[in-house]
C-alpha positions as CSV (number, residue, x, y, z in Angstrom):
1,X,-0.9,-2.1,-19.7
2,X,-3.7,-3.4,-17.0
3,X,-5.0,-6.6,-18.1
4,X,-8.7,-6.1,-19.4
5,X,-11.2,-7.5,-17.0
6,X,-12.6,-10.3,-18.9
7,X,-14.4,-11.6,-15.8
8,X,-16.4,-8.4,-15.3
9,X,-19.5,-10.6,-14.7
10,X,-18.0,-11.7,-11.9
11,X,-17.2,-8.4,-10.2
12,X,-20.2,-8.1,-8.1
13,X,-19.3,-11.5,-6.2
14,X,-16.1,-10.2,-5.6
15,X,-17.0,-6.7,-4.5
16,X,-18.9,-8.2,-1.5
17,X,-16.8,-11.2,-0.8
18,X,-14.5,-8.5,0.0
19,X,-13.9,-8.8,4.2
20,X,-13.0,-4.6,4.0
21,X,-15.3,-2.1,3.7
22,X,-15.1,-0.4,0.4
23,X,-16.9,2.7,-1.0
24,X,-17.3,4.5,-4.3
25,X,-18.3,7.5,-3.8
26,X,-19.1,10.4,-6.1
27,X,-17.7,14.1,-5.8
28,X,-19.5,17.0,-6.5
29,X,-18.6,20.5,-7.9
30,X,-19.4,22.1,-4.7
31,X,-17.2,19.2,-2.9
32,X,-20.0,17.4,-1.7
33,X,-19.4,13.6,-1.6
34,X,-22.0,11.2,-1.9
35,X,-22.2,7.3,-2.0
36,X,-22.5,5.6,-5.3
37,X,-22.3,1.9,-4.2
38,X,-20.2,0.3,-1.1
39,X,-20.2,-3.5,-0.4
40,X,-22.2,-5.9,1.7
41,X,-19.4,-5.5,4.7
42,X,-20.7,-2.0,5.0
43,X,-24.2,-2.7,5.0
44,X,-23.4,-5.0,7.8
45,X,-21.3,-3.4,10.2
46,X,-22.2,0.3,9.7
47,X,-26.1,-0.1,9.3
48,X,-26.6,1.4,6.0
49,X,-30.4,2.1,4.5
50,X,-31.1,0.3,1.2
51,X,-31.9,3.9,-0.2
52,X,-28.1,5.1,0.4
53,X,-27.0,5.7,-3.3
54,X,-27.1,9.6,-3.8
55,X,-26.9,10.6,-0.2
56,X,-24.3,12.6,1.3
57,X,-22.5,11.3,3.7
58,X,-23.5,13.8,6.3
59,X,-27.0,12.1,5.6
60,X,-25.6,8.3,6.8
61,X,-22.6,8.5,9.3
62,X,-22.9,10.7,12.9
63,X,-22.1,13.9,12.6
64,X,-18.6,14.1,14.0
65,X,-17.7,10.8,12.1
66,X,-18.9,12.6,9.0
67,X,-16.1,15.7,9.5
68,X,-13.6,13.0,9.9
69,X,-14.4,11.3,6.5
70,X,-14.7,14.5,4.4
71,X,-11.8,16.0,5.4
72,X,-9.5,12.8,4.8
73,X,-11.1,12.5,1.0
74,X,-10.4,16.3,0.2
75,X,-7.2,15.8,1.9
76,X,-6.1,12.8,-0.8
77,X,-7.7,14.9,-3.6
78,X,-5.8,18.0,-2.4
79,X,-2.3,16.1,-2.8
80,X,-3.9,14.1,-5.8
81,X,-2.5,10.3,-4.2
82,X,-3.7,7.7,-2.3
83,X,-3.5,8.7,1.5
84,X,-3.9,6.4,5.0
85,X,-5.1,7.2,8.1
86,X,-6.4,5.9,11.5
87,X,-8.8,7.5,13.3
88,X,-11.1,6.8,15.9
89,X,-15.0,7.0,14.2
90,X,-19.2,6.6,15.7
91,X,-20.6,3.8,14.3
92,X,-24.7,4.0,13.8
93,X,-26.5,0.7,14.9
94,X,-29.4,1.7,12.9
95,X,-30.5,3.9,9.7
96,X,-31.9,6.9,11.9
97,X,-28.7,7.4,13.4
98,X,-30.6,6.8,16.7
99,X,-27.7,5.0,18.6
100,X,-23.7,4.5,17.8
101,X,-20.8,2.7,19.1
102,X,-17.4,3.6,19.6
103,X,-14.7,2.0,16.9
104,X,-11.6,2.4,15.5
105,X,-10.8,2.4,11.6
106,X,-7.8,2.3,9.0
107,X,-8.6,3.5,5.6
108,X,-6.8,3.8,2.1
109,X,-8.3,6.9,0.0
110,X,-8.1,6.9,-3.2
111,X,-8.9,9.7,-5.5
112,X,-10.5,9.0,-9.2
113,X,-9.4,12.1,-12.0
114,X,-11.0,12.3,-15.1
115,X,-9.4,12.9,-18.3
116,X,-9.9,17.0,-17.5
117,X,-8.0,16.7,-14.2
118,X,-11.1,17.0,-12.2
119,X,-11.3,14.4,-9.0
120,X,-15.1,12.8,-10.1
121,X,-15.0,9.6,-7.4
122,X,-13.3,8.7,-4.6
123,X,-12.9,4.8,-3.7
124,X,-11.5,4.1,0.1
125,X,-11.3,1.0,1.3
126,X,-11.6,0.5,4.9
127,X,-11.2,-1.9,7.8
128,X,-12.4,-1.3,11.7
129,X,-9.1,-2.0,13.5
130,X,-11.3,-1.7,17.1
131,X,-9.9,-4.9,18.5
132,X,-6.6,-4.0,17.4
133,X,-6.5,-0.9,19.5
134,X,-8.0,-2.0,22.2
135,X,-4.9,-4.8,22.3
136,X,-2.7,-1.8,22.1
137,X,-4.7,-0.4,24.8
138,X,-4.2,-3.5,27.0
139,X,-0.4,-3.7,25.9
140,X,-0.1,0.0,27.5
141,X,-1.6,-1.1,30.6
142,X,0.9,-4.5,30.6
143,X,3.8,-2.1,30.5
144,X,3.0,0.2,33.2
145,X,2.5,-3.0,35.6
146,X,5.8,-4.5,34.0
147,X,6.9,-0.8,35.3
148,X,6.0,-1.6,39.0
149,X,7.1,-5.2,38.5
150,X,10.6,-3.6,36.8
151,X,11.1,-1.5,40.4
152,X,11.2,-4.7,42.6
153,X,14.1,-6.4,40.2
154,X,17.0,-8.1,41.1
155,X,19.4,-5.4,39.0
156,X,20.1,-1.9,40.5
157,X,18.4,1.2,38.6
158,X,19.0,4.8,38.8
159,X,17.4,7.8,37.0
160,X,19.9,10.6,35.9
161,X,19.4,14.0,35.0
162,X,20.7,15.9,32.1
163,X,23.9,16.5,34.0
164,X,24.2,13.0,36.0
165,X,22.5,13.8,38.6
166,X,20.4,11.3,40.6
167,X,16.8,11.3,40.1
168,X,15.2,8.2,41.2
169,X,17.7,4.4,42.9
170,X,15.3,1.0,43.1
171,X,16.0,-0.9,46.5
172,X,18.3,-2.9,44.5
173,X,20.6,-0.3,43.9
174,X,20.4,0.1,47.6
175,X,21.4,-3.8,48.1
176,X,23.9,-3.5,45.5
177,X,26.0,-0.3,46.5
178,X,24.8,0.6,50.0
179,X,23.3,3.9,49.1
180,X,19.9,5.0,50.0
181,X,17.9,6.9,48.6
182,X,18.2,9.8,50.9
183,X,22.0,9.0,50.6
184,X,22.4,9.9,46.8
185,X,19.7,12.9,46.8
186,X,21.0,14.8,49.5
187,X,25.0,13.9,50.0
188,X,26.6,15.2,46.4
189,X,29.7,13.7,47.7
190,X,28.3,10.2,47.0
191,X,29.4,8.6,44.3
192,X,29.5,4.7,42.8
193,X,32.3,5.9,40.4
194,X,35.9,4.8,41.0
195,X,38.7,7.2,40.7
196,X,39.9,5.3,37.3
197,X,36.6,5.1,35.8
198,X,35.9,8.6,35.7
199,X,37.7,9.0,32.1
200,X,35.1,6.0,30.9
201,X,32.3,7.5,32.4
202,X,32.6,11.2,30.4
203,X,32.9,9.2,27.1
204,X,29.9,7.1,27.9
205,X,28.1,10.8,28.8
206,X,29.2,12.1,25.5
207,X,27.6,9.0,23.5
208,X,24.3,9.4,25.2
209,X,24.1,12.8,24.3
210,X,24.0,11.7,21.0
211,X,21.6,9.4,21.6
212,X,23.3,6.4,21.8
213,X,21.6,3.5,23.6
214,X,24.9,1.5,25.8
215,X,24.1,-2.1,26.3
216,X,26.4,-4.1,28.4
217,X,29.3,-1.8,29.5
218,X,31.7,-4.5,31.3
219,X,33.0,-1.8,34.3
220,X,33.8,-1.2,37.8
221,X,31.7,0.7,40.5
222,X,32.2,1.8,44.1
223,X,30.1,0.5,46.8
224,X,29.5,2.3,50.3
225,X,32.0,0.1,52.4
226,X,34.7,1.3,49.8
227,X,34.9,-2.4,47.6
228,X,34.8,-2.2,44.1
229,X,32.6,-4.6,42.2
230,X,32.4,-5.9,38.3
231,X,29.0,-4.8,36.4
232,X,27.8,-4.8,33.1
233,X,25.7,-1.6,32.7
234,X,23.3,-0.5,30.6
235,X,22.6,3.0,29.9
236,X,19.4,4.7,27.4
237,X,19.1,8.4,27.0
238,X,15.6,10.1,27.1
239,X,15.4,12.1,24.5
240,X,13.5,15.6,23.9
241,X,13.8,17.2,20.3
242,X,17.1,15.7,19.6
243,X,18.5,16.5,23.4
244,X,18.8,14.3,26.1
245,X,17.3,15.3,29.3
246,X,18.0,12.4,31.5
247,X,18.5,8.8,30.9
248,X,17.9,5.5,33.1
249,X,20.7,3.1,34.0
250,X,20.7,-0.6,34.8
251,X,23.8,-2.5,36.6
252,X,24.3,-6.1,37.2
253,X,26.3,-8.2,39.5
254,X,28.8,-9.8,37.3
255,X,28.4,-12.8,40.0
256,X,25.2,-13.3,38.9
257,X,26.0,-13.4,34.8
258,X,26.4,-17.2,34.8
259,X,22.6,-17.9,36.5
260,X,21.4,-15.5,33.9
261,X,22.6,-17.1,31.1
262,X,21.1,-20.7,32.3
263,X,17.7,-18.1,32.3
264,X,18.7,-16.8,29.1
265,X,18.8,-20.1,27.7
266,X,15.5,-21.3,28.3
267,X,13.9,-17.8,27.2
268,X,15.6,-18.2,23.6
269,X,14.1,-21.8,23.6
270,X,10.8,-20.3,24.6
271,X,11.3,-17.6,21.5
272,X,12.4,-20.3,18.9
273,X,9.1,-22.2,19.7
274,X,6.8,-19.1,18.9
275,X,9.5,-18.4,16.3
276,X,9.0,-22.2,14.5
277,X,5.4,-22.0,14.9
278,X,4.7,-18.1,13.5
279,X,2.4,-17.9,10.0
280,X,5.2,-15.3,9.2
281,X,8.5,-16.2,7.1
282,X,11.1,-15.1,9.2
283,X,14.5,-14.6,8.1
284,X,17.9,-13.8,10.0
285,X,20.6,-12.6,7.6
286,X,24.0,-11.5,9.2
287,X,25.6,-8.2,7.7
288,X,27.2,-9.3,4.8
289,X,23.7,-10.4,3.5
290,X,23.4,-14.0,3.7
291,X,20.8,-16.1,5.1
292,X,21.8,-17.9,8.7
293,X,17.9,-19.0,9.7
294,X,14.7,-19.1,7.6
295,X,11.8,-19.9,10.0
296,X,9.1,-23.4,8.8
297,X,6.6,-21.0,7.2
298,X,8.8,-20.8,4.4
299,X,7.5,-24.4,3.2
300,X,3.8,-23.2,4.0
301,X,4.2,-20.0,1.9
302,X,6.6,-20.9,-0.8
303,X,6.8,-25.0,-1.1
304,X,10.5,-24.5,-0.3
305,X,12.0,-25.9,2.9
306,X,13.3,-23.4,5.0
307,X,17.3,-25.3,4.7
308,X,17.3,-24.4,1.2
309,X,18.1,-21.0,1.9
310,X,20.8,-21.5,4.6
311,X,24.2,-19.7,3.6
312,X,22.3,-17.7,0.1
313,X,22.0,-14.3,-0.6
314,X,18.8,-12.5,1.6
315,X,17.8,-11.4,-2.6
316,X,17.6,-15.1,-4.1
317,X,14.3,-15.5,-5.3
318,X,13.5,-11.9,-5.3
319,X,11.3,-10.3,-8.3
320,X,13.7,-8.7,-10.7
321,X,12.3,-5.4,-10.7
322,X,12.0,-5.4,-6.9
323,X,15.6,-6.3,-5.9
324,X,16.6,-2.8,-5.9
325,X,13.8,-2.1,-3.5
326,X,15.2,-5.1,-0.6
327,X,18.8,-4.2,-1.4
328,X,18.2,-0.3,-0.1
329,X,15.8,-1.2,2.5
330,X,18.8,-3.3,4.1
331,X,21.8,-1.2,3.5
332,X,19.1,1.3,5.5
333,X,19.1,-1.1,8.5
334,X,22.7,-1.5,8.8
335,X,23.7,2.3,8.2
336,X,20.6,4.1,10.6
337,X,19.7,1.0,12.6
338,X,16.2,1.4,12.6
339,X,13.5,-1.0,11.2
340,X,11.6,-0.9,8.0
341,X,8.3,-1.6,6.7
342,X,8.1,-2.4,2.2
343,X,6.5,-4.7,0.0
344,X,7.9,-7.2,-2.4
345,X,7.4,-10.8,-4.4
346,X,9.3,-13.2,-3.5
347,X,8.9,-16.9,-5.5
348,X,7.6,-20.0,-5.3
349,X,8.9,-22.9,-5.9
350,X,6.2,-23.4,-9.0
351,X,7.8,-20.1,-10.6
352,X,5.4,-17.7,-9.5
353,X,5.6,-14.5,-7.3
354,X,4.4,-14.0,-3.5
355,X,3.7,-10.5,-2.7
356,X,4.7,-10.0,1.0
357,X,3.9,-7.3,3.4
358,X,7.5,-7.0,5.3
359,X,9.1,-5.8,8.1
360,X,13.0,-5.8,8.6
361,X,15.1,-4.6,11.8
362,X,18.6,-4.3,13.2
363,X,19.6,-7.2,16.2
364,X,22.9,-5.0,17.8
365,X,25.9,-6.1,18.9
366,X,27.4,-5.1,22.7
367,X,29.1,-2.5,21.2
368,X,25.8,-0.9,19.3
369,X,26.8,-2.2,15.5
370,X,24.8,-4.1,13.5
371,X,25.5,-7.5,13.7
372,X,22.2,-9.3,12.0
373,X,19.0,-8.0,10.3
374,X,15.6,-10.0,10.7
375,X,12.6,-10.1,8.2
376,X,9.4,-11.3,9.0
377,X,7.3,-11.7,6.0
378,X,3.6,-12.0,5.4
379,X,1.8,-13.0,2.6
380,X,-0.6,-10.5,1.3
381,X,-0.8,-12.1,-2.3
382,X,-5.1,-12.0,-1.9
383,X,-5.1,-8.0,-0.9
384,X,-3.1,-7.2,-4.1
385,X,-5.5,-9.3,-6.0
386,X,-8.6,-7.3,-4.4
387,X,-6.8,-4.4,-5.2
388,X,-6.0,-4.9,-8.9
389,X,-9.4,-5.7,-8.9
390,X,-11.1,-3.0,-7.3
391,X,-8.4,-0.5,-10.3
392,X,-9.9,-2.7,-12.8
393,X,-13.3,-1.7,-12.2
394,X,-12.0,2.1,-11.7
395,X,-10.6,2.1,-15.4
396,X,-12.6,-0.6,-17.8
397,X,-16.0,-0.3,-19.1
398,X,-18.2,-3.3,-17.3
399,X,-20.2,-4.6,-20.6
400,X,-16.8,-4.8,-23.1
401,X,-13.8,-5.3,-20.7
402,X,-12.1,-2.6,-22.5
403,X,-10.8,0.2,-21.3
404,X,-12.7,2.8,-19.9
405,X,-12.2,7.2,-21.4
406,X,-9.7,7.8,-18.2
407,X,-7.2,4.5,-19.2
408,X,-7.7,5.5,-23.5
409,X,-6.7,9.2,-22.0
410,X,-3.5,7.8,-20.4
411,X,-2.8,5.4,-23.2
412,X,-2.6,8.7,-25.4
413,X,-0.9,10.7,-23.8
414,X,2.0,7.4,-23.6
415,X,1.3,7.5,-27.7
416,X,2.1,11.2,-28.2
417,X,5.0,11.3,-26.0
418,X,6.2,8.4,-28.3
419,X,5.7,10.5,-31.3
420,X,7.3,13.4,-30.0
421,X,10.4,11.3,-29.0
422,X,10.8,8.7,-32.0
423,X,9.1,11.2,-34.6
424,X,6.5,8.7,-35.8
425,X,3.1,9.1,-36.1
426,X,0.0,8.4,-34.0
427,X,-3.7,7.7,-34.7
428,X,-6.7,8.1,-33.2
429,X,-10.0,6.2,-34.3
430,X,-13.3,7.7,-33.6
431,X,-16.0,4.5,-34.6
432,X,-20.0,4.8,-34.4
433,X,-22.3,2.1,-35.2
434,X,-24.4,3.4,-38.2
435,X,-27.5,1.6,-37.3
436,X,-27.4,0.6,-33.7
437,X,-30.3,2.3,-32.3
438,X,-32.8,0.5,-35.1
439,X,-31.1,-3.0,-33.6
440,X,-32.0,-2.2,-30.3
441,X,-35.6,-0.9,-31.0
442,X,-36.2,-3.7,-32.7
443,X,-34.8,-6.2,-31.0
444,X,-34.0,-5.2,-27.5
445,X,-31.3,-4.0,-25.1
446,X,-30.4,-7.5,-24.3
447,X,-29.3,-8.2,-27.7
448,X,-28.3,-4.5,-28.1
449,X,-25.3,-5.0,-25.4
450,X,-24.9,-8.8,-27.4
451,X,-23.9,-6.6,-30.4
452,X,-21.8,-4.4,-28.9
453,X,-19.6,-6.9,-27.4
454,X,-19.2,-8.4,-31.0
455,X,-18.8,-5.2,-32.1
456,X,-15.7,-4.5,-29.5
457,X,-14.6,-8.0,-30.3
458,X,-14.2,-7.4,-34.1
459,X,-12.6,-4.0,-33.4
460,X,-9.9,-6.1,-31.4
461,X,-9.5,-8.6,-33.9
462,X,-8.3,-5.7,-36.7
463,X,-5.8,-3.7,-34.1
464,X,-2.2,-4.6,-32.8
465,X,-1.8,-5.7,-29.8
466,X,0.1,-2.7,-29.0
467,X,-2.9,-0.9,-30.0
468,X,-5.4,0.1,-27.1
469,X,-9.5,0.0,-28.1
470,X,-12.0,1.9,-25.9
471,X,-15.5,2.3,-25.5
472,X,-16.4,6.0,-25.1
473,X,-20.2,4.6,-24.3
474,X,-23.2,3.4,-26.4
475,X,-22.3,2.4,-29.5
476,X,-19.2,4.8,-29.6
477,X,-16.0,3.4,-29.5
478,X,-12.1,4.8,-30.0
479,X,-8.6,3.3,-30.8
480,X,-5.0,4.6,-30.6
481,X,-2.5,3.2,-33.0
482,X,0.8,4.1,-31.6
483,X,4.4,4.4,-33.6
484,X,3.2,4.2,-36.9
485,X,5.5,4.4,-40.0
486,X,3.1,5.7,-42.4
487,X,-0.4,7.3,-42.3
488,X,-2.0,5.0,-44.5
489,X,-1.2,1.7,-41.5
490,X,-4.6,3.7,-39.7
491,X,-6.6,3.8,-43.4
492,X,-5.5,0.5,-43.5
493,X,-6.7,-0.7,-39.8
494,X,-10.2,1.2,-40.8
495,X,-10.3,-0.7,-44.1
496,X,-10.2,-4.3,-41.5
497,X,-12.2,-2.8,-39.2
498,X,-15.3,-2.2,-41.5
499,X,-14.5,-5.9,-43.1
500,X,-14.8,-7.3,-40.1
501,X,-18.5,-5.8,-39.5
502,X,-19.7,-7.9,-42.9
503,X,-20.4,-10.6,-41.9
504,X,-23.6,-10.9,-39.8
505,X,-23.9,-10.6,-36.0
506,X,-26.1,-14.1,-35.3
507,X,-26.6,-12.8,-31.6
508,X,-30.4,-12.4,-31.7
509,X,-32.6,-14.7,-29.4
510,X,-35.1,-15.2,-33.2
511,X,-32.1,-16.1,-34.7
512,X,-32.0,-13.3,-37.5
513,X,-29.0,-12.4,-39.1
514,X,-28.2,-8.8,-38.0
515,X,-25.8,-6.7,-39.4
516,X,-24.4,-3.3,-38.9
517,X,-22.1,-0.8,-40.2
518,X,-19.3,1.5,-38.6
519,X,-18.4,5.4,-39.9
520,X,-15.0,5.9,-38.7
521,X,-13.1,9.3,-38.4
522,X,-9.3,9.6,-37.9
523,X,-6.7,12.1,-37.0
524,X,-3.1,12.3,-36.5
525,X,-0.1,13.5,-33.8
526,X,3.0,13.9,-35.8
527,X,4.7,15.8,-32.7
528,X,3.1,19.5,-33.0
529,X,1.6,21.3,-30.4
530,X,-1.3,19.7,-30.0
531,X,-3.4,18.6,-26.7
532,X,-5.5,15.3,-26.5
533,X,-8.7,17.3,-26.3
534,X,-7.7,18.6,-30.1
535,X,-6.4,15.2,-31.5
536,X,-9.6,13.8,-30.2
537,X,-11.8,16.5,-31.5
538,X,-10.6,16.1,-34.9
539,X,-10.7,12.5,-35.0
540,X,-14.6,13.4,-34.3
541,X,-15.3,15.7,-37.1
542,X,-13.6,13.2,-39.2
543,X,-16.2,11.1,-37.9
544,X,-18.8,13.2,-38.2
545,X,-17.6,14.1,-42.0
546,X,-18.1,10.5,-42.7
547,X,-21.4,10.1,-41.7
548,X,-22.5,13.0,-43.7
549,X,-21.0,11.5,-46.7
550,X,-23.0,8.2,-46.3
551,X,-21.8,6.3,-43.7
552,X,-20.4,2.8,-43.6
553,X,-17.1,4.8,-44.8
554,X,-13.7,6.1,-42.8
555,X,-12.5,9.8,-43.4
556,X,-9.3,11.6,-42.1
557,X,-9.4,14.8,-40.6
558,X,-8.8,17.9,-43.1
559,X,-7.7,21.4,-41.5
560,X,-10.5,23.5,-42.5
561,X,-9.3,26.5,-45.5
C-alpha cells in the first residue's frame, strides 16, 4: 500500500519546485483534453494565460504542436500505460499565440482510470530536451569532419561490396600496398590476398555475413612489388535488413604496433582522468561477475570508497527484490553483446537504497567475446521521489491524506480476490456524518474541514492496519475490512467507530464543544458472484436503512424478500 500523503499541505510547494513541466489535464467524453492545473515551469517557459484552467489545448499550444500532444495522450489511453516520446514541438512566446520558437521535448504520459474503466485525467510530465538535440546535432556534424579527417589517416581503408569487390581505397592504402585507385577498380586481377590466405579470408566473409564486427585479424597481405607484409585488420559489415551489403576494412602496418601502443597509453590515461572525475558510478565487472574497478563517485553517492568493492560480486548491495532484475540484464550483455538501459537501488552505507538510472555494455575481446561488462550509474533518487509524489496526489484525497475512490476501488478488488482464494469474508463500510451540514452552517467551512479530519482520524484509530479507510467526499467516508473470520469483527469495528465520535470535537475557533454522530451501513463478499459496484451499493442501502431508522446507528445489508 502507497504511503498516505500526510504532507498534503505541502504539495503545492513541491508541484512548482518541480524543474519538469507537469500537466493534469482533464479528458472529456468526446476526447477533448483540457488543462486542469500544470506547474510554475510551464507558465514560464511555454507562456501560459492565468485563465488556462478549462481550455483545450488546441486553445494554448500552436496548432501543429497541439496534434502532436493529442495524439500521444489518446495513444497512452489507447494501450492504457504510461507511454514516452520525443518529438520536436512550437513553443508560443506569448498568450495570443502571436510568435513561437522551435524546441525539442521528452514527455512521460500517464493515463488516470476511474473506478468504471473510463480514462478521466491524464498527467504528463515533460522536459524540453532543445539543448540536448542540438548537441546531438553538433555530434553529427563532429563525425562527418572526423569522416574527412578519417580519409587522410595513417592506416589503409577500403570499401567492399556485397561480394568483395572494391568500392572506395584511402591514399594510405595506396602507400601501404602500391595499388591505386584506378588500379583496384579497373584491373580484377588485382588482389592484396596471398595465395595461403585465401582459405582465411572466405571464413572471415562468412562471419561478416552474419554480422559479425572483426577487430584485429593478425594476417598477411600482398603488396604491388610482390612482398608480403604483417597486418592486423579490422573488418565491419554494413548491414541492410539483416544482410550485409558491403562492409569497410582497416589494415595496419604491424611495424607501426609498438608507436601505437606508446599512443594508446596516454589515450587510456586521458580516459581514466574523465573516468575518476565523472558524477557517474562506474563499474567494470569481468565475466564471471566480479567487480575489477569502481570509479570515485561511489564515495560521493554511496559513502563507500570505491576499494571496497574490488574482487565482490557486481549484486552486493543490491535491493533484494531488484537482484533478479541486474542478474538478467547482465547474463543479456554477455549472451547478445549489446548494452542495456534499467533502473535499480543500490545501498548506502547508512542502510538505505539509491535508485539509479543505469546503463551496462559489453567491452570485447580480439576474438569478439565478452571479456568485461561496464555500468555507469546515475542517481535519480530525487525523480522517484517527485514521482511517488506526483502518484500520491493522483490517488489520496488532499484534505484527509486518505485514499482517494480509485486507490479504495483497487484496495477491493485485492480484498475480494482474498476472499475468493482463502474463503474468508470481506466488509465494506459505508459512514455519513449525521449532522455535518448543521456544523458547517453554523460554524464555517473552516472548522467544517477541522471536523472532518478528526472525523477520518477517529475512523483510523478503530480499523486494522490492514484495513484501508477512504473518503468518498463530504462528509462520506468508506472502509474495507479484509480477511475476516467472522461477520460480527465489522459490527464490531462499527460499534468502535461510533464510540470514538463521543467524545466532543474541540476544533471550533469559539471553543464550543461540537459533536457529531455517524450512520454506518455494511455489506459483505463471501466469494459469490458479485462485482464492486454491487458490494458497494449494498453497503449504501445499509446505510441508507440506518438513517431511516434514526441515525447514529450501523445496519447490515438484508437481500430484499
Amino acid at each position: 500500500m502507497i504511503t498516505n500523503l500526510k504532507n498534503a499541505k505541502y504539495l503545492d510547494v513541491i508541484f512548482n519546485s518541480i524543474s519538469d513541466m507537469v500537466f493534469l489535464v482533464s479528458v472529456g467524453k468526446d476526447q477533448s483534453f483540457r488543462y486542469v492545473t500544470v506547474n510554475q515551469q510551464v507558465m514560464n517557459l511555454l507562456k501560459f494565460p492565468k485563465d488556462y484552467n478549462g481550455k483545450r489545448i488546441e486553445e494554448i499550444m500552436p496548432e501543429t504542436s497541439a496534434e502532436k500532444i493529442t495524439g500521444k495522450y489518446k495513444e497512452a489511453i489507447q494501450n492504457q500505460e504510461t507511454i514516452s516520446y520525443e518529438t520536436p514541438l512550437k513553443f508560443p512566446l506569448d498568450e495570443n499565440k502571436a510568435e513561437v520558437r522551435q524546441g525539442w521535448v521528452e514527455s512521460n504520459v500517464t493515463p488516470i482510470f476511474n473506478e468504471e474503466g473510463n480514462c478521466e485525467h491524464v498527467i504528463a510530465i515533460t522536459r524540453e530536451i532543445t539543448n540536448r538535440k542540438n548537441q546531438e546535432k553538433e555530434l553529427r556534424r563532429t563525425k562527418e569532419e572526423l569522416e574527412k579527417v578519417f580519409n587522410h589517416v595513417a592506416d589503409a581503408v577500403f570499401m567492399f561490396d556485397e561480394n568483395g569487390e572494391y568500392l572506395a581505397v584511402n591514399p594510405a592504402f595506396t602507400t601501404m600496398f602500391g595499388w591505386t585507385r584506378d588500379d583496384v577498380f579497373y584491373n580484377p586481377e588485382v588482389t592484396i590476398i596471398p595465395e595461403n590466405q585465401k582459405a582465411e579470408l572466405d571464413n572471415l566473409f562468412r562471419r561478416l555475413k552474419q554480422g559479425e564486427v572483426i577487430d584485429a585479424n593478425r594476417s598477411q597481405r600482398k603488396t604491388k612489388d610482390g612482398s608480403v607484409i604483417e597486418v592486423l585488420s579490422s573488418y565491419s559489415p554494413i548491414m541492410e535488413d539483416g544482410t550485409m551489403i558491403g562492409g569497410v576494412a582497416v589494415y595496419k602496418d604491424v611495424a607501426k604496433i609498438i608507436e601505437l601502443k606508446d599512443q594508446l597509453k596516454e589515450s587510456e590515461n586521458r580516459y581514466q582522468m574523465i573516468v575518476e572525475h565523472s558524477n557517474d558510478m562506474i563499474r567494470v565487472v569481468n565475466r564471471d561477475g566480479y567487480i575489477q574497478y569502481a570509479s570515485p563517485a561511489h564515495q560521493d553517492i554511496l559513502g563507500i570508497h570505491p576499494d571496497f568493492f574490488a574482487g565482490k560480486s557486481y549484486l552486493s548491495f543490491i535491493h533484494l527484490e531488484d537482484m533478479a532484475k541486474v542478474q538478467n540484464a547482465f547474463s543479456m550483455i554477455i549472451e547478445n553483446k549489446q548494452s542495456i538501459k534499467f533502473e535499480y537501488r543500490r545501498l548506502n552505507k547508512d542502510g538505505e537504497y539509491v535508485w539509479v538510472d543505469t546503463r551496462g555494455g559489453p567491452v570485447l575481446s580480439a576474438s569478439g567475446e565478452v571479456d568485461q561488462v561496464v555500468f555507469i550509474s546515475r542517481d535519480i533518487s530525487n525523480q522517484k521521489e517527485k514521482e511517488k509524489e506526483l502518484m500520491n496526489m493522483a490517488l489520496f484525497d488532499e484534505l484527509t491524506g486518505l485514499p482517494n475512490r480509485t486507490f479504495f476501488h483497487h484496495q477491493v478488488e485485492i480484498a475480494m480476490n482474498t476472499t475468493k482464494r482463502k474463503g474468508t469474508i470481506t466488509a465494506v463500510l459505508m459512514l455519513d456524518s449525521d449532522n455535518f451540514k448543521e456544523i458547517n452552517d453554523r460554524y464555517g467551512h473552516d472548522t467544517g474541514d477541522k471536523v472532518i479530519k478528526e472525523v477520518a482520524r477517529r475512523v483510523q484509530n478503530s480499523v486494522r492496519d490492514t484495513d484501508t479507510v477512504s473518503r468518498m467526499g463530504g462528509d462520506e467516508f468508506q472502509v474495507v475490512l479484509p480477511d475476516l473470520e467472522d461477520k460480527e469483527d465489522a459490527i464490531r469495528v462499527s460499534e468502535r467507530i461510533r464510540k470514538e465520535m463521543k467524545q466532543p470535537f474541540e476544533v471550533s475557533a469559539s471553543g464550543d464543544a461540537i459533536t457529531t454522530t455517524v450512520s454506518i451501513g455494511i455489506s459483505y463478499y463471501h466469494g459469490e458472484e458479485k462485482t464492486y459496484e454491487k458490494l458497494l451499493k449494498e453497503a449504501d442501502n445499509a446505510l441508507y436503512k440506518s438513517k431511516e431508522s434514526g441515525r447514529n446507528q450501523w445496519a447490515v445489508y438484508e437481500k430484499e424478500r
